[in-house]
LOSEPA-24068 format. One record per residue: residue in three letters; x, y, z of N, C-alpha, C in turn. Coordinates in steps of 0.1 Angstrom, whole numbers, padded with zeros to 4 digits, always signed. Layout:
BEGIN
ALAXYZXYZXYZ...
//
This chain:
BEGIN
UNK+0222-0244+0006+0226-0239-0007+0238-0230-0005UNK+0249-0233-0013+0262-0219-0018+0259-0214-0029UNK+0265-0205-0024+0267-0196-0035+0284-0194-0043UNK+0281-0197-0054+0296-0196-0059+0296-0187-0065UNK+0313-0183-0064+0323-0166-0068+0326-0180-0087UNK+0327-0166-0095+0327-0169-0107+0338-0177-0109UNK+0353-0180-0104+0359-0183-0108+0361-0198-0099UNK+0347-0203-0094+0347-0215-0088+0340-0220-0096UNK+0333-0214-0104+0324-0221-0116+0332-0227-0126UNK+0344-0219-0126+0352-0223-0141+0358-0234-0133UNK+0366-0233-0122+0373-0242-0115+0365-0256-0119UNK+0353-0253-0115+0347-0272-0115+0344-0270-0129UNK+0342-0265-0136+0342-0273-0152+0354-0273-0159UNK+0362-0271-0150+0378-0271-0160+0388-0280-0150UNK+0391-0274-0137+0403-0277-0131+0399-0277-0115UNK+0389-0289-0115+0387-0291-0099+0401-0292-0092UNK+0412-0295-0095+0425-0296-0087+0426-0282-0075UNK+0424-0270-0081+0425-0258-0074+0417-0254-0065UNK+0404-0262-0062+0397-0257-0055+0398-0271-0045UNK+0401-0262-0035+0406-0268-0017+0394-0279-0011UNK+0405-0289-0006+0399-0306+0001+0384-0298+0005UNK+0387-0288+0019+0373-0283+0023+0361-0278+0015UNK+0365-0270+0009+0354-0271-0004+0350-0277-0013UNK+0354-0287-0017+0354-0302-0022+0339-0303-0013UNK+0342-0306+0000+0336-0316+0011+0323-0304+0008UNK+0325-0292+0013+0309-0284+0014+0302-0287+0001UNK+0310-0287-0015+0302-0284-0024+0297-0299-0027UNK+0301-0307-0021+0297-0323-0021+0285-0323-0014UNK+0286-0320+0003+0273-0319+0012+0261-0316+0005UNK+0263-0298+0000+0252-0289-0002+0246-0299-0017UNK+0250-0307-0024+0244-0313-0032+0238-0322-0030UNK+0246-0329-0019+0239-0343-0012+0224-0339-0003UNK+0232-0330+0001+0218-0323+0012+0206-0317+0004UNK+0207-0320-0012+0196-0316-0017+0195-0297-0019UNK+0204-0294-0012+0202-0279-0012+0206-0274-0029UNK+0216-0280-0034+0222-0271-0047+0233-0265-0041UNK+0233-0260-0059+0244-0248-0055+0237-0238-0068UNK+0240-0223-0064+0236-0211-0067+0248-0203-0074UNK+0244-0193-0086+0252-0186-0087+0244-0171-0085UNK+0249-0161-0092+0245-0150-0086+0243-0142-0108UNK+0230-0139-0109+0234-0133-0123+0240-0132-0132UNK+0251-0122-0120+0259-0113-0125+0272-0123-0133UNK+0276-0137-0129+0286-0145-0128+0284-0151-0145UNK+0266-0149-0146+0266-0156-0163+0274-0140-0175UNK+0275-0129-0167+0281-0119-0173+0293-0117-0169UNK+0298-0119-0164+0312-0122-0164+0320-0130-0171UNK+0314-0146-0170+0317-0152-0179+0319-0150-0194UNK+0312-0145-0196+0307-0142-0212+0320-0130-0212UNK+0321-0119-0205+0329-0112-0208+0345-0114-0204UNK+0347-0123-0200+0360-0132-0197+0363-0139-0211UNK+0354-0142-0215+0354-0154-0231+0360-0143-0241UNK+0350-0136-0240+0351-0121-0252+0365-0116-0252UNK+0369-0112-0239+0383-0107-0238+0396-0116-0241UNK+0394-0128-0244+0399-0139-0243+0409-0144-0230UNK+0400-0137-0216+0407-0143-0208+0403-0154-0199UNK+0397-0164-0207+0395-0177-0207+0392-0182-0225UNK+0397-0195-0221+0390-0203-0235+0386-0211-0234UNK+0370-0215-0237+0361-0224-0230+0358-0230-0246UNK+0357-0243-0244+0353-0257-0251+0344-0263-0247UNK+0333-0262-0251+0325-0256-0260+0324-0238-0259UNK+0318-0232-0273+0318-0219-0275+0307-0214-0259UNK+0311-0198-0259+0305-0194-0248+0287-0200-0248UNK+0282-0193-0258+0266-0193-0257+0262-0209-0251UNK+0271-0224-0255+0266-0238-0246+0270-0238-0232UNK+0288-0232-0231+0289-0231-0217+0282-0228-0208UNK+0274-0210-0213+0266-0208-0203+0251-0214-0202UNK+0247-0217-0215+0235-0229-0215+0236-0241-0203UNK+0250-0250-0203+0249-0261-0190+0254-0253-0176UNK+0260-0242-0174+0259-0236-0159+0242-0228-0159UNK+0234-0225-0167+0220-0220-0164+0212-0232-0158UNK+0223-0248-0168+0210-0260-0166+0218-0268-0153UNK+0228-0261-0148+0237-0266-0135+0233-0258-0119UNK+0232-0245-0124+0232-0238-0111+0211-0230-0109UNK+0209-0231-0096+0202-0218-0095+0207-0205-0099UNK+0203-0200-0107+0203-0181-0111+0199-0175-0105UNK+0203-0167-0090+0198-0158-0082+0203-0142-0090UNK+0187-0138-0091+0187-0124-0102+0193-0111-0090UNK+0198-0102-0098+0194-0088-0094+0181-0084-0088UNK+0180-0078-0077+0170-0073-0079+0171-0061-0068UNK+0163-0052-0065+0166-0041-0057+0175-0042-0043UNK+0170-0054-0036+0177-0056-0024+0193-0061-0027UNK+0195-0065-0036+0209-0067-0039+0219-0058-0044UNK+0214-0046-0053+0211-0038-0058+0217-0028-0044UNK+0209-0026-0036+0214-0018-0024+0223-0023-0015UNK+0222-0038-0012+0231-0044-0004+0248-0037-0014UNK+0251-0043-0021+0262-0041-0029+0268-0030-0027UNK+0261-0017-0026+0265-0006-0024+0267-0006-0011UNK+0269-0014-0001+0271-0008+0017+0282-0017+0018UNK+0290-0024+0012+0304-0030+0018+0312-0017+0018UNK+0318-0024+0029+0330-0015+0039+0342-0011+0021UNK+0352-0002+0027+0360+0001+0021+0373-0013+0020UNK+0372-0024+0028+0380-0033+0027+0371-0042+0018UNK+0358-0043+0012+0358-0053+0004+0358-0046-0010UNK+0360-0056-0022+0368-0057-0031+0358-0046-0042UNK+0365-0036-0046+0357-0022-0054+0350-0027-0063UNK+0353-0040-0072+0346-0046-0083+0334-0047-0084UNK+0327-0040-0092+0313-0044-0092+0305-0056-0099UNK+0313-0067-0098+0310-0078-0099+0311-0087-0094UNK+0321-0084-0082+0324-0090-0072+0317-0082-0058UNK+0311-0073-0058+0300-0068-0052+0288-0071-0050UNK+0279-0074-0065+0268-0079-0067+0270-0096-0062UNK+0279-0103-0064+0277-0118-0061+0276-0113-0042UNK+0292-0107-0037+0286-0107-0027+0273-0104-0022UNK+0271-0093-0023+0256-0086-0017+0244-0101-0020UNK+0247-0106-0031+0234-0119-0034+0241-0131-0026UNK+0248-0132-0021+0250-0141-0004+0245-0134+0006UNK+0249-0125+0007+0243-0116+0019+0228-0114+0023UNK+0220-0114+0006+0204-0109+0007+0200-0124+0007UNK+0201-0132+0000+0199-0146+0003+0204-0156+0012UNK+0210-0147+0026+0214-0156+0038+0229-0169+0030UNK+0235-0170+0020+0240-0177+0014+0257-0176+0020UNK+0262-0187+0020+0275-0187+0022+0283-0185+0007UNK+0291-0175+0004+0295-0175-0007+0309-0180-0010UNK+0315-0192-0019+0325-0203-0021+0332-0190-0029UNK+0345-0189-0023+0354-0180-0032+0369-0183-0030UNK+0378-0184-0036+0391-0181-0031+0394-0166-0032UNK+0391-0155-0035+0395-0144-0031+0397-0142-0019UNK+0410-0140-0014+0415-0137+0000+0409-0122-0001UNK+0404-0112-0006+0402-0099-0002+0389-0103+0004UNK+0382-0108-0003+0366-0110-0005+0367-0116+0010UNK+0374-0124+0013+0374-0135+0025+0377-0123+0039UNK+0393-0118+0039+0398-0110+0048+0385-0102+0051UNK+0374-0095+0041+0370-0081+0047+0355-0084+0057UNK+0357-0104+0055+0345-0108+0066+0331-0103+0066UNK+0329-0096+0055+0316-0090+0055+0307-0097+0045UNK+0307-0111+0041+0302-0121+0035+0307-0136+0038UNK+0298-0141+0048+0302-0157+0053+0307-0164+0041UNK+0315-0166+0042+0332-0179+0028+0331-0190+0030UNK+0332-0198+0022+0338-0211+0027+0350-0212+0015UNK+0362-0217+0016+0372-0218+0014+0382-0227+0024
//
């Protein structure tokens, strides 16, 4: 199973073009291989507050979008271990606390997390595929 960064979610329901041959290939495997793909909570709150701010505009309205990503992905919740993980990245990964929590929920669930964030990637302290 992967774990996908929020803006790999939008990528495959809008503009698979941007997301790289190799990840193509993993997010093909981990489906083939029966494993899935996962998102992390926090990413159905983002979304929603991405819509709101209007920095995305999704077709259909938010509330079905995130209906077919709940009926698309595993929802790995919060919960205390993530919770704490989040809070122990180094000062090189990215201060966002939403880009925290997804990490830390790769990290607590052994998951590789699919991201194009070159910060998230550089600070090595959550296995990437990209």
């Amino acid at each position: 199973m992967l774990l996908l960064d929020t803006q790999i979610v939008l990528w495959l329901a809008a503009d698979t073009d941007k997301i790289s041959p190799k990840t193509k290939r993993a997010l093909g495997e981990a489906r083939t291989a029966g494993e899935g793909l996962a998102i992390a909570g926090v990413t159905l709150w983002e979304l929603a507050m991405l819509a709101a701010k209007g920095r995305i505009i999704l077709n259909p309205p938010i509330e079905i979008f995130l209906e077919k990503v709940e009926a698309t992905y595993h929802i790995l919740p919060m919960d205390r271990r993530v919770a704490v993980r989040a809070m122990q990245f180094s000062e090189a990964y990215p201060n966002d606390p939403a880009d925290r929590q997804i990490g830390a929920t790769a990290v607590v669930h052994g998951l590789s997390l699919v991201t194009a964030d070159a910060k998230i990637r550089r600070s090595a302290e959550v296995p990437c595929v990209w």
